[in-house]
TORNU-290957 format. One record per residue (C-alpha): chain; x, y, z; residue in one letter. Coordinates in Angstrom, 2 decimals. Example, Ala and Ser with C-alpha at 12.3 -4.5 7.8 and 13.67 -1.06 7.14 Angstrom:
REM residues 2
(A, (12.30, -4.50, 7.80), a)
(A, (13.67, -1.06, 7.14), s)
END
This chain:
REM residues 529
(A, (103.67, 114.60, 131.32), x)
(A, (100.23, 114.81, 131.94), x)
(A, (97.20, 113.22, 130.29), x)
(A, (96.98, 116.08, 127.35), x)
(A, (100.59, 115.46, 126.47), x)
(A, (100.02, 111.79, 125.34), x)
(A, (99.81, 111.57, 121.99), x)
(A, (96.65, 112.77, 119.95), x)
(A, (93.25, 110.08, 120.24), x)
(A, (92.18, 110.81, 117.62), x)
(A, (95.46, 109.42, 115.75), x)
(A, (95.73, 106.69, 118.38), x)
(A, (92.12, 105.59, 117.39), x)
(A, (92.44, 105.78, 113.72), x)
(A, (95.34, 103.22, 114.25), x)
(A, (93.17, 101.17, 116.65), x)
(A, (90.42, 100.75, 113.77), x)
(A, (92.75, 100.11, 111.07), x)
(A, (94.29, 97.39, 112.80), x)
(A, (90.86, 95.81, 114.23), x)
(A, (89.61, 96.12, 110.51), x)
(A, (92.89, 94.31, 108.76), x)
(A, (92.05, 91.78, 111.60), x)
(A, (88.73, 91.21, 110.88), x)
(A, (89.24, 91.09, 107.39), x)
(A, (91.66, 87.92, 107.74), x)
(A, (89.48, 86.59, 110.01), x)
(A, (86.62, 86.61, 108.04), x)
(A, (88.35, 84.53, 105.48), x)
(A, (90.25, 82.27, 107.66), x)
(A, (86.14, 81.44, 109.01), x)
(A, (85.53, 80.09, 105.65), x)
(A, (86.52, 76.77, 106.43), x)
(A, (85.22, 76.22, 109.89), x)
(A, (82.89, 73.20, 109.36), x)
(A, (84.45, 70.43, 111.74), x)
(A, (85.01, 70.20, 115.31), x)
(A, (89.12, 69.62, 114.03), x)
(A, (88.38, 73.21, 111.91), x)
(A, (87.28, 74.94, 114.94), x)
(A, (89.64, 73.72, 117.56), x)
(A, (92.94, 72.73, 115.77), x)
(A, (92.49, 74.90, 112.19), x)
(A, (92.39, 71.46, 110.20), x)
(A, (96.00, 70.83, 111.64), x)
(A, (97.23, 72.89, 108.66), x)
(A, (99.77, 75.05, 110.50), x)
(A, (103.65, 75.04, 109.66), x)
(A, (106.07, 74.78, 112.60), x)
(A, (107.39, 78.25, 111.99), x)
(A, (104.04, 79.56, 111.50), x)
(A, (102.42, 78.14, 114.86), x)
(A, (106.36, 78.89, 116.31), x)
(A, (105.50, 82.80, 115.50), x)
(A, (101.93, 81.86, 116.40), x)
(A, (102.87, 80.70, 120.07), x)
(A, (105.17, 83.37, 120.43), x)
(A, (102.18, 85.47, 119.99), x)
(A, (99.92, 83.71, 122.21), x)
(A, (102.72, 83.99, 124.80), x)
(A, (103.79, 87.34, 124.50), x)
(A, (101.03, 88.76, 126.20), x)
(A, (100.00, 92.49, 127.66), x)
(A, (102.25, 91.29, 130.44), x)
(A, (105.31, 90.68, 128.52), x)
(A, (105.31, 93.90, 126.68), x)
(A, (103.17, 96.47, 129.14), x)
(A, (103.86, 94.81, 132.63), x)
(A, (107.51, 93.49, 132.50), x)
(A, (108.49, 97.21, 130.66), x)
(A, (106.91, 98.76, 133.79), x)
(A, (108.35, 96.13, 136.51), x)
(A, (111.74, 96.77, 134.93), x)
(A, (111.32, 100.89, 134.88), x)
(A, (110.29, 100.59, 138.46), x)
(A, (112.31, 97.90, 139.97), x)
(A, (115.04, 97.23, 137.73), x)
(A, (116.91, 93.61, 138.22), x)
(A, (114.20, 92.49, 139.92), x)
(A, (111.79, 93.47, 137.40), x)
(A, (114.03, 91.80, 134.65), x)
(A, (112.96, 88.15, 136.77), x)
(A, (109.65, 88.17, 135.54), x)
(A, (111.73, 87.95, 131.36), x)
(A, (113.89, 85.29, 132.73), x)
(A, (111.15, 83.00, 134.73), x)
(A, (109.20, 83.32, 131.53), x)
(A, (111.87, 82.23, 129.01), x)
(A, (113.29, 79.20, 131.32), x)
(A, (109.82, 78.13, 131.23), x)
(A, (110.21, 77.50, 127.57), x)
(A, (112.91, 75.05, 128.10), x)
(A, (110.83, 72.72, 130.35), x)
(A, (107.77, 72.97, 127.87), x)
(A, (110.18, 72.18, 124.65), x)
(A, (111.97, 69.23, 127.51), x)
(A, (109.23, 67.54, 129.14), x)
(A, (105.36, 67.98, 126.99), x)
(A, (105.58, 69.67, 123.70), x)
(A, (105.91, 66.97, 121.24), x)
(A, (103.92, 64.33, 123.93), x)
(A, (101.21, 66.08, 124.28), x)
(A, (100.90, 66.42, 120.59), x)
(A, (101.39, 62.60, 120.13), x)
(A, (99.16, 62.07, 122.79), x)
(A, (96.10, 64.37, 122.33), x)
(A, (93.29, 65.70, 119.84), x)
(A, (92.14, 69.03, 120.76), x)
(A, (92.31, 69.22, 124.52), x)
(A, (94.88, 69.04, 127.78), x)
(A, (92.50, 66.60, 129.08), x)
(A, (92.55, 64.41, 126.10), x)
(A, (95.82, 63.73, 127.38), x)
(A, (95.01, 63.04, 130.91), x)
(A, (91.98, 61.32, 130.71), x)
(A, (93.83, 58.87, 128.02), x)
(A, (94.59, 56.09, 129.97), x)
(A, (92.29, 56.72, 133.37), x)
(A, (88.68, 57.31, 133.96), x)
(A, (87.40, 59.27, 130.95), x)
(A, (83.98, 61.58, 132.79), x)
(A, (85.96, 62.54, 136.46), x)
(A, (88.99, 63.28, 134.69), x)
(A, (87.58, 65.46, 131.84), x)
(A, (85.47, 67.34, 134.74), x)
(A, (88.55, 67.95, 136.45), x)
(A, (90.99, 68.99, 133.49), x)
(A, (88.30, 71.07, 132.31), x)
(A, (87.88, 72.95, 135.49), x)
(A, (91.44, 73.80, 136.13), x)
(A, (91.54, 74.80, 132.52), x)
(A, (88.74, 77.33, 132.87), x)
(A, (90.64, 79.13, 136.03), x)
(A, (94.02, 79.51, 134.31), x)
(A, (92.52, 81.12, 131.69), x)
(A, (89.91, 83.00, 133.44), x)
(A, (92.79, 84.09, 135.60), x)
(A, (94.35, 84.98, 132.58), x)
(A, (91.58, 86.94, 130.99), x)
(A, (92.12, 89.00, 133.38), x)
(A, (95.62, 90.41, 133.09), x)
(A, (94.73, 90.88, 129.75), x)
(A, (91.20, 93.16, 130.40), x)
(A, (93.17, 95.06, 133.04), x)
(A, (95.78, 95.71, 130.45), x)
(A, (93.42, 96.72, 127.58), x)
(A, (91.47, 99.11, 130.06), x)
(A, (94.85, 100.76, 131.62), x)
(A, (96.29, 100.98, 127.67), x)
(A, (93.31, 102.61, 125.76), x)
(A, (92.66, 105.18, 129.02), x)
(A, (96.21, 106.39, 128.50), x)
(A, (95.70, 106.88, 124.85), x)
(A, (92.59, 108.15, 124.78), x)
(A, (93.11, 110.38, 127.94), x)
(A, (90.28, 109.05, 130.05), x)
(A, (91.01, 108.86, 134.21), x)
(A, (87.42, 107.65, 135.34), x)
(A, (86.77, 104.33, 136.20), x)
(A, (83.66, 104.33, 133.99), x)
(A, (85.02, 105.36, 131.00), x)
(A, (87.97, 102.49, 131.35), x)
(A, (85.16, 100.24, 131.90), x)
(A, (83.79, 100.86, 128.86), x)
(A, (86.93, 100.30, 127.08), x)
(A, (87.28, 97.05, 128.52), x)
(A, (83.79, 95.81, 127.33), x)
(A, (84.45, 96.97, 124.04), x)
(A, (88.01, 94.81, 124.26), x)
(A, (85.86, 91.69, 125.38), x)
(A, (82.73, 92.42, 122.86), x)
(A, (85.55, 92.60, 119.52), x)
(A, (87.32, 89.32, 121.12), x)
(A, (83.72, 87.62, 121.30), x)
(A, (83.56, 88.45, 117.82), x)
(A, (87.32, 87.22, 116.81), x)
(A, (86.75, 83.50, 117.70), x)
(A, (82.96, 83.42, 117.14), x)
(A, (83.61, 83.77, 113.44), x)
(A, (87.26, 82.49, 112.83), x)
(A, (87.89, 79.48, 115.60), x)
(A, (91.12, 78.63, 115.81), x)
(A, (92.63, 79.61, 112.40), x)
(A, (91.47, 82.89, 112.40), x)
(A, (92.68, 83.38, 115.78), x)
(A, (96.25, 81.92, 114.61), x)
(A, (96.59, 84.66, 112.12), x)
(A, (95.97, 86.96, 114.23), x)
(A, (98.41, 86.06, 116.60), x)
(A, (101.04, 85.60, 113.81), x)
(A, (100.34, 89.03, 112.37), x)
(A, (100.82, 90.34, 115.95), x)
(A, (103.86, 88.89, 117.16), x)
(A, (105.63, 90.17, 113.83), x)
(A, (104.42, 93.48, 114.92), x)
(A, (104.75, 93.04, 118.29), x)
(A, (108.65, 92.12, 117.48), x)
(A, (109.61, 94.43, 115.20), x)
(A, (108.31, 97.59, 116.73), x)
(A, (109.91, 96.48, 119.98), x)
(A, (113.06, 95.96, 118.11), x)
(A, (112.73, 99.61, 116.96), x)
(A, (112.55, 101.05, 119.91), x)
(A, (115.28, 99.27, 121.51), x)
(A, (117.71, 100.14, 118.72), x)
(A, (116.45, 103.60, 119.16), x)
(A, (116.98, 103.93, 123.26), x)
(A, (120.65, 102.68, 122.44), x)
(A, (121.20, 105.01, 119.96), x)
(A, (120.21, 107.81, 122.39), x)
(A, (123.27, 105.91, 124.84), x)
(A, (125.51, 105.73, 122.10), x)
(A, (124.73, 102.11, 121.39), x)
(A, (126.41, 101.46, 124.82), x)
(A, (124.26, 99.34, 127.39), x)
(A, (126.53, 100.72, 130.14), x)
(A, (125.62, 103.70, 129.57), x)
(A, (121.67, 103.34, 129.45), x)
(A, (122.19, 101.96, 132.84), x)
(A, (124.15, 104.57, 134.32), x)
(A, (121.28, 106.93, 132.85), x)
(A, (118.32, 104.73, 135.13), x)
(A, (120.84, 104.85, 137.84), x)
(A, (121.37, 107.99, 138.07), x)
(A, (117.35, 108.89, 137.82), x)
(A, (115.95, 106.30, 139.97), x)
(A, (118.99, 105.53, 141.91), x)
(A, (121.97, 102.78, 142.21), x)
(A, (119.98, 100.33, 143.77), x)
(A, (117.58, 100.00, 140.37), x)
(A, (120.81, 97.82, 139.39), x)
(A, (121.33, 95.29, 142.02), x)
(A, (118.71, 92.36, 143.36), x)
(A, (116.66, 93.15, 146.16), x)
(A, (114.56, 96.32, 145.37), x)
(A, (111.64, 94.12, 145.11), x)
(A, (112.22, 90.87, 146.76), x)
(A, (115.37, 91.72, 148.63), x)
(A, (113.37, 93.86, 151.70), x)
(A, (112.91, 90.78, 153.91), x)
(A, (112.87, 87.17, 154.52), x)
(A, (109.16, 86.57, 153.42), x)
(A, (109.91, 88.59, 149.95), x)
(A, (112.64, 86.62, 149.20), x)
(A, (110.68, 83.21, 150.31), x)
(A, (107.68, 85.13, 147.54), x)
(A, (110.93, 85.32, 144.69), x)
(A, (111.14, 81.50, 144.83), x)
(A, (107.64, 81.22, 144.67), x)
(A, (107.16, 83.55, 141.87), x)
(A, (110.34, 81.82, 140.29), x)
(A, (108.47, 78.13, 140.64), x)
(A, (105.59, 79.43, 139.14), x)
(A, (106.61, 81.52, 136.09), x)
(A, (109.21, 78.10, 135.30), x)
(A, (106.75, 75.38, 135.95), x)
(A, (103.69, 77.05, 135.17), x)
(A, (104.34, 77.11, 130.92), x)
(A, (104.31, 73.41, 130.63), x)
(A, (100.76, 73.60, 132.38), x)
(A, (99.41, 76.54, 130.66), x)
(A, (96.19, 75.14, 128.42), x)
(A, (96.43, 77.97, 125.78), x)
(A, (99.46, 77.34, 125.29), x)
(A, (99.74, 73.28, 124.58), x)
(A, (96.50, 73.59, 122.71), x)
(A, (98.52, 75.46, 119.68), x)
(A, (100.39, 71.84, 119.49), x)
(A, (97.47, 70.41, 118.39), x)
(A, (97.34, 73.07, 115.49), x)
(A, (100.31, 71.07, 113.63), x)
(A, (100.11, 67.78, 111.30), x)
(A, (102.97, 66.43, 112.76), x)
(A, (105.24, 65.62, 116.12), x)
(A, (108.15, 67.01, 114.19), x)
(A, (106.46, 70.01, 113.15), x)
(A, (105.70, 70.55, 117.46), x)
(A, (108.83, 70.35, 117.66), x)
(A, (109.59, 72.72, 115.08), x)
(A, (107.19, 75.46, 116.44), x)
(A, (108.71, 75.44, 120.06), x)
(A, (112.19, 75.96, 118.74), x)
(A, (111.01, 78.69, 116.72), x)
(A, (109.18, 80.18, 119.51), x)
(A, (111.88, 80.03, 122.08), x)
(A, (114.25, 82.47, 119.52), x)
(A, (111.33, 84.81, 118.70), x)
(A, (110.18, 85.26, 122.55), x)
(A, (114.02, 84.86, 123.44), x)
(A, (114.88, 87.76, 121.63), x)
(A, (111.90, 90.29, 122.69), x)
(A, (112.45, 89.68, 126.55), x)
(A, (116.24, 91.27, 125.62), x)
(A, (114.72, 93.66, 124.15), x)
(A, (112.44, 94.28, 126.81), x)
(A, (115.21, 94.79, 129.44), x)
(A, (116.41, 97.88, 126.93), x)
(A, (112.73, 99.00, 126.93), x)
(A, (112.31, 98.69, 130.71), x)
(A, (115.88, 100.88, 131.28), x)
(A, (115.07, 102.80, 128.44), x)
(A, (111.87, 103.96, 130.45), x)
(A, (113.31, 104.45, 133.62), x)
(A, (116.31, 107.10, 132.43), x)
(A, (114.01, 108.87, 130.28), x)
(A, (110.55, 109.23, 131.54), x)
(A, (111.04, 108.31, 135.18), x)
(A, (109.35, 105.93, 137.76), x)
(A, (106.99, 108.69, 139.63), x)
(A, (105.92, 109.86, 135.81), x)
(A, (104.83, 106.32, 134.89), x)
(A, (103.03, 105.53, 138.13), x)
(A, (101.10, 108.59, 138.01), x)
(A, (99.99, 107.88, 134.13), x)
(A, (96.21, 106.40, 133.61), x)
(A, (97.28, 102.31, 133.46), x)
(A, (100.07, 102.92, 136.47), x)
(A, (103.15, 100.80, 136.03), x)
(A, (101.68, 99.44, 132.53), x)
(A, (102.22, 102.50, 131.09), x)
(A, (105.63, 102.71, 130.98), x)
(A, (106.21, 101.28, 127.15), x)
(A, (103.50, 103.71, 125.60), x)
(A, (105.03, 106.64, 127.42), x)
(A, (108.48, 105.78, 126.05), x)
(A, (107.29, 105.42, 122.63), x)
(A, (105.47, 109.06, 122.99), x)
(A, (109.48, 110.22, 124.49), x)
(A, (110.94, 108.90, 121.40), x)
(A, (108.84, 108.71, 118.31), x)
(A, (105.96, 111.46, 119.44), x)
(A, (102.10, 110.51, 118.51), x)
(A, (103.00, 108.45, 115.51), x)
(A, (105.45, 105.70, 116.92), x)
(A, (102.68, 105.94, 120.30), x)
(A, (99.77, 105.00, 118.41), x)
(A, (101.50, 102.07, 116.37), x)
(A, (102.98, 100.35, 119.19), x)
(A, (99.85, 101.50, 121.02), x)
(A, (98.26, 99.38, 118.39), x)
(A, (100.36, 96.49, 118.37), x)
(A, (99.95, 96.24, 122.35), x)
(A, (96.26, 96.74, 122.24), x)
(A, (96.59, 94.02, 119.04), x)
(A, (98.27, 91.83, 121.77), x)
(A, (95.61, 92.00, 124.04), x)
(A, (93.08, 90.93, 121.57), x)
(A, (95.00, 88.25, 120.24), x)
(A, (95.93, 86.29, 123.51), x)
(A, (92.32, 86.67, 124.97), x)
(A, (90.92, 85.27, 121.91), x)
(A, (93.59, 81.88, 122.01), x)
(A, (92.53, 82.15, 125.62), x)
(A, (89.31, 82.32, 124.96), x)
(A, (88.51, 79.22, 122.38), x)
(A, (90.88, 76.83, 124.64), x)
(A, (88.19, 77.48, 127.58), x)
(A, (85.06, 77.30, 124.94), x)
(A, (86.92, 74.17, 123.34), x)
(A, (87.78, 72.55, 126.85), x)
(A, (84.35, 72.96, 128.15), x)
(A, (82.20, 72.12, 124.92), x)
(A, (84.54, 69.22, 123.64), x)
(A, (85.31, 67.61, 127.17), x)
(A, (82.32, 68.88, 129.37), x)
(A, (79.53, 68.44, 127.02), x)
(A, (80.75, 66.15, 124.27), x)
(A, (82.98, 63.75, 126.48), x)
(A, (80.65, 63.89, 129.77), x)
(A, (76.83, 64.71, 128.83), x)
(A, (76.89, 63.49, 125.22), x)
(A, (79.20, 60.60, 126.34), x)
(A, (81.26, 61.10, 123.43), x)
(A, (78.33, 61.40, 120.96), x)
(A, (77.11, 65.06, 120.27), x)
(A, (75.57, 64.59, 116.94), x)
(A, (76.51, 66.72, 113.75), x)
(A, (77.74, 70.73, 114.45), x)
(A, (76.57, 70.34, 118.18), x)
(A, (80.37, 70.51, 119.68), x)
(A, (81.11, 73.76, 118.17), x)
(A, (77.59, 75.34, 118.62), x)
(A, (78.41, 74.64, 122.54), x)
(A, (81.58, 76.05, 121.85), x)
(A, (80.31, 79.09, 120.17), x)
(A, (77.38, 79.69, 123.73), x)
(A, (80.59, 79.32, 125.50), x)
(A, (82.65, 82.12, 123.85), x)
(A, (79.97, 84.48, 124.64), x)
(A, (79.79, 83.29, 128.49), x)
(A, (83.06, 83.30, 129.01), x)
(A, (83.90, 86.85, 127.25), x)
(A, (80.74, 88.58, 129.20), x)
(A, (82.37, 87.05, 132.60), x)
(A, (85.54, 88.17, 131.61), x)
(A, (84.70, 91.75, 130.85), x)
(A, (83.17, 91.85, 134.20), x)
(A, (86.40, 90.28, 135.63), x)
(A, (88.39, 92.79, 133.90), x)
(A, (86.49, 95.65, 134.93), x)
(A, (87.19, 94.23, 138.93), x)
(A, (90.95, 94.25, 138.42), x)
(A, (91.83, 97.36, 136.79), x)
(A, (94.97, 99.60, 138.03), x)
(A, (96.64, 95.75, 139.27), x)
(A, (100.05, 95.30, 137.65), x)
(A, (99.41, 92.72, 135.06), x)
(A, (102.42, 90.80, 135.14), x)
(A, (102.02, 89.68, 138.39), x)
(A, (98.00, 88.89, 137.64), x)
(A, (99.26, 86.49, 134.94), x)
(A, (101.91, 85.24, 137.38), x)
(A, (98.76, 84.15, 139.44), x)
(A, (97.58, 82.02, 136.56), x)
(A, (100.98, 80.10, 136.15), x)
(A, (100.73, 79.40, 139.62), x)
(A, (97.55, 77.89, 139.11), x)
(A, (98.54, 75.77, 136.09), x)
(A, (101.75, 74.94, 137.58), x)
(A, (99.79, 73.68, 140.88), x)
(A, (96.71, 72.10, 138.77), x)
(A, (97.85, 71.14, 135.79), x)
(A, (101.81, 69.93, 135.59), x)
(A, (101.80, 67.67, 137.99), x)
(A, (98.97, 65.32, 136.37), x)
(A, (100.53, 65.96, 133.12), x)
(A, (104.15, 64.57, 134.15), x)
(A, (102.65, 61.73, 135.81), x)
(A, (100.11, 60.84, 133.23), x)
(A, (102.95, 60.71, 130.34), x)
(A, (106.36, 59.44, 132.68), x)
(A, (104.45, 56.84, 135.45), x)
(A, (102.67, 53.88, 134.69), x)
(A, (101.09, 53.39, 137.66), x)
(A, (99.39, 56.44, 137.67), x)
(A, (95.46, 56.20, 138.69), x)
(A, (93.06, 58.55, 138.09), x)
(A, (92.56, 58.52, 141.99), x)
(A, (95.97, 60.05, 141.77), x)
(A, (94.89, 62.53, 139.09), x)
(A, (91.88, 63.92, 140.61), x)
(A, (93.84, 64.88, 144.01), x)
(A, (96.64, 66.39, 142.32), x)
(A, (94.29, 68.15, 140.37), x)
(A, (91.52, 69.26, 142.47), x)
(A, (93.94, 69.65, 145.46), x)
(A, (96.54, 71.36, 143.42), x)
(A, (93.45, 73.85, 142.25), x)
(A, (92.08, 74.62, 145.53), x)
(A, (95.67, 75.17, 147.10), x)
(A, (96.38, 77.88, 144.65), x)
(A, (92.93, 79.40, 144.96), x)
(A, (92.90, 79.36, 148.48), x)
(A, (95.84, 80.85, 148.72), x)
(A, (95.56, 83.80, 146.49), x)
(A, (92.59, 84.76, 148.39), x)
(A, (93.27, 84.73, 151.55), x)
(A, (96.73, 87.23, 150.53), x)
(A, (98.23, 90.31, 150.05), x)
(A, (96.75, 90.37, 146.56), x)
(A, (93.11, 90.21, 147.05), x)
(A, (93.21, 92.20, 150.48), x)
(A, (95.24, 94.41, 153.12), x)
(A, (96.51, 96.81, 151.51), x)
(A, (95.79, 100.10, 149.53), x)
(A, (97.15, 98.25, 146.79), x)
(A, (94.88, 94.81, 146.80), x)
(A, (91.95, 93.95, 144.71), x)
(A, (89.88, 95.14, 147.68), x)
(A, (91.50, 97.86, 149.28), x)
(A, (90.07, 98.63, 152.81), x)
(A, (89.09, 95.38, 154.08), x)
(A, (91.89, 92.73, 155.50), x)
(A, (91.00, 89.09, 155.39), x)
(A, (94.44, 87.93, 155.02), x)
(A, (96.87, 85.32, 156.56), x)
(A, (98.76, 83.93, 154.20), x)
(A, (101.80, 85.97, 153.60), x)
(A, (103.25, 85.50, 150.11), x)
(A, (101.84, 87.42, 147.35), x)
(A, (102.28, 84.14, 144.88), x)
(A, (101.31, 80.99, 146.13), x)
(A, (103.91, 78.85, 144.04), x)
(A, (106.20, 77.32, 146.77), x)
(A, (103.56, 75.78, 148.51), x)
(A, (100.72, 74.97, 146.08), x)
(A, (103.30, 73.26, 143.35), x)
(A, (104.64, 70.79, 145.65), x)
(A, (101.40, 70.09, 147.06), x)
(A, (99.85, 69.32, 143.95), x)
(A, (102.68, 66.57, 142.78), x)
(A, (102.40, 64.97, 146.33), x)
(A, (98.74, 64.59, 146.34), x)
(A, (98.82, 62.94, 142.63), x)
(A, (101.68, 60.38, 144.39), x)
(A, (99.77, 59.86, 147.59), x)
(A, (96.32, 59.37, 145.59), x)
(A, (97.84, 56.78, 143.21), x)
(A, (99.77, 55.02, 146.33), x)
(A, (96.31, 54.61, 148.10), x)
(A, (94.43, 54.16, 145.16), x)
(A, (92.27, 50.65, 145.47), x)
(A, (92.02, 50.77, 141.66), x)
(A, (94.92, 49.91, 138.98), x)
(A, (94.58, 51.28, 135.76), x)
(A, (94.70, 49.04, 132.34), x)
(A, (98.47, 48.55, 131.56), x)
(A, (97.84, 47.81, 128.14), x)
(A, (96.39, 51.52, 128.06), x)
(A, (99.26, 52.79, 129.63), x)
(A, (101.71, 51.24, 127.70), x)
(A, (99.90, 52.22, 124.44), x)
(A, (99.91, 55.97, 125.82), x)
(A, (104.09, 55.65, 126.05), x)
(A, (104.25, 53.88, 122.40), x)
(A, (101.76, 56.78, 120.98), x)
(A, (103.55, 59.93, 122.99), x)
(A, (107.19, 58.94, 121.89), x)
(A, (106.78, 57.93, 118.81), x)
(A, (103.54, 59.82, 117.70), x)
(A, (101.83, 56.25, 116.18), x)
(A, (97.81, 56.58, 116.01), x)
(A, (98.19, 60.07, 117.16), x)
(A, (95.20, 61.11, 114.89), x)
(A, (92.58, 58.09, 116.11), x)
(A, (90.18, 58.84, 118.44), x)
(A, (91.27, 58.99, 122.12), x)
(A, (88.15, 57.74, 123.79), x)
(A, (88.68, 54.17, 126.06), x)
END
């Protein structure tokens, strides 16, 4: 199947613009009420729990859910199917340990919760900073996705001409959360994730129709293509000691890394109530429980009938297998809606990604820090607004760095920096009272730099013909995700930092931070000490 065979463009376009025009449309109107900081950040707090449920289930269902697990499934079978799993059990620890605190707890912001009870300005810095990585990590699974996706559709093999597509992807997400904030870029991801869903839903009752409805079967049929082993552990991570050592530390990461994940918590905040948090994760975990089955149809699915050297040889590599499968089954038409809805995806997530960095930055960099919690009138979200465009322009330039890199395992990176960064602070800060904000800025910073480190001095970013930069070898470290080591690091530097800490927090603080997170009391006062 070659490049002419995929679908028509001009078709796959037509759907493109529809879609980005419906979008617009509702986010146009959702802008109309955008006049407070609350508006911006939090959409008024006017969300229902199923409605920010499907909402976080389309924040969290990114490009590498649908695009990158499909193709690490179609290539390397069980092991492939890891990625679904790590990402659901991650669910159960966000739902378990921070959802409904962190709602109780916060505003707008992660560090509203971590800067509660300890030093307000070093804290803020530090939650902001780790905040800006995950998601700039982030940002950039999503741009590689968008660039890979649109090439294949639109037939283009150049690295210039996917370039282009991926500043056009971050220009139209500028745009998104420029004019709607928060609310507009809720319905957006609710719209998506219903799409997203059902057409994934389709297609899996369509491969098992084609295998008689028998899952058996469908797996026989990728056996017998890409052969037995596509069935047992190991393909992957089975080949030697070290890759089953960087298994665990994927593992840690995608499981711990949710809880951590800024984006993500930030939708709590879009709720009136703890109950309603509550609400919203349950709601989530069914939605994004069922699409990672599906996705282990999809992934099989792709395998028997298209074939592993097929989709590697596709523009977008292994994050082509999905659209290739829909062209197998449903021909142009079925490509270029679930084209649509992937590409829909993409601009969804990087626009929740986006307004969590503008809103961390803006509401605890300049508002919390410089203004020292006094911006004046409309000044938080104008900072918010420069921010959007900053952040999209380095993100398109990010995105342009990273293409042809399987996304999944680029967004993997990003757990492992929230996992390292951020969940360690946020455990202590809501389950230990002694907890200093020496102890915070060590687990943070430390945490931070570990996973940074790390990553660059692997496999990943050099060594190989398939690193970021292929042809130069700067690396030691010899796991491609940095999980195992960074994680642990980060909660013993937050215990060591608060055992040699000089300086003991207020108790009254952190006793009013236990009252507030389990029972939700105050939770809409100000959060400034």
């Amino acid at each position: 199947m070659n490049n002419t065979d995929i679908g028509s463009p001009i078709l796959n376009i037509s759907i493109f613009a529809a879609f980005v025009l419906v979008t617009l449309v509702v986010v146009l109107r959702a802008s109309r009420n955008n006049k407070t900081a609350a508006d911006y950040y939090a959409a008024g707090r006017s969300f229902t729990g199923p409605q920010n449920g499907t909402a976080i289930a389309g924040d969290y269902l990114s490009a590498a859910s649908f695009l990158g697990i499909c193709g690490a499934i179609a290539i390397n079978g069980y092991d492939g199917f890891l990625y679904s799993i790590g990402f659901l059990v991650a669910w159960l620890v966000a739902l378990l340990l921070v959802a409904e605190l962190m709602r109780n707890t916060g505003k707008f912001t992660m560090a509203d919760v971590l800067s509660f009870r300890l030093r307000q300005r070093p804290v803020r810095l530090a939650a902001a900073t780790t905040t800006l990585a995950v998601c700039f990590f982030y940002l950039l699974a999503q741009m590689a996705g968008a660039g890979g996706l649109v090439s294949l559709l639109l037939g283009i093999d150049d690295t210039v001409g996917q370039s282009i597509v991926v500043a056009v992807v971050g220009a139209l997400m500028i745009l998104y959360v420029l004019v709607g904030g928060m609310k507009g870029t809720t319905w957006v991801q609710i719209i998506k994730a219903v799409l997203l869903i059902a057409g994934a839903f389709v297609m899996t009752v369509w491969v098992l129709a084609l295998h008689g409805f028998n899952l058996s079967e469908l797996l026989g049929a990728a056996a017998s293509v890409a052969g037995e082993d596509v069935l047992n552990p190991g393909r992957q991570y089975g080949v030697s000691d070290i890759s089953r050592i960087d298994f665990v530390s994927l593992a840690l990461a995608l499981v711990l890394g949710t809880a951590g994940l800024p984006h993500v918590l930030m939708r709590f905040y879009t709720v009136p109530t703890a109950r309603e948090a509550r609400r919203s994760v349950v709601w989530a975990i069914w939605l994004i429980g069922a699409f990672y089955l599906f996705t282990l149809v999809l992934g099989y699915g792709a395998g028997a009938l298209i074939g592993a050297d097929t989709i590697t040889s596709a523009p977008g590599g292994v994050n082509s297998a999905a659209p290739l499968l829909a062209f197998e089954l449903g021909g142009p038409l079925l490509l270029g809606f679930i084209s649509a809805v992937a590409f829909a995806t993409i601009l969804a997530v990087v626009a929740g990604l986006t307004i969590t960095a503008a809103a961390s930055f803006s509401h605890d960099v300049y508002a919390s820090v410089i203004k020292k919690g006094n911006p004046g009138p409309g000044g938080e979200v104008k900072v918010a607004r420069i921010t959007v465009v900053v952040i999209g322009l380095l993100a398109i330039v990010g995105g342009i760095g990273v293409q042809g890199q399987n996304i999944a395992f680029l967004v993997a990176l990003a757990f492992a920096v929230a996992a390292s960064a951020n969940l360690p602070t946020i455990i202590y800060s809501l389950f230990w009272r002694r907890f200093t904000t020496q102890g915070a800025l060590w687990s943070m910073w430390g945490g931070l730099a570990a996973a940074i480190i790390l990553i660059a001095f692997s496999g990943v970013v050099s060594g190989s013909e398939t690193s970021m930069i292929p042809g130069v070898d700067f690396s030691w470290f010899p796991l491609n995700n940095p999980g195992i080591i960074s994680i642990p690091l980060g909660f013993l530097l937050g215990w060591l930092g608060t055992v040699l800490s000089s300086r003991k927090e207020d108790p009254a603080i952190a006793a009013e931070m236990e009252v507030r997170s389990l029972t939700g009391h105050g939770a809409e006062k100000a959060t400034s000490h």
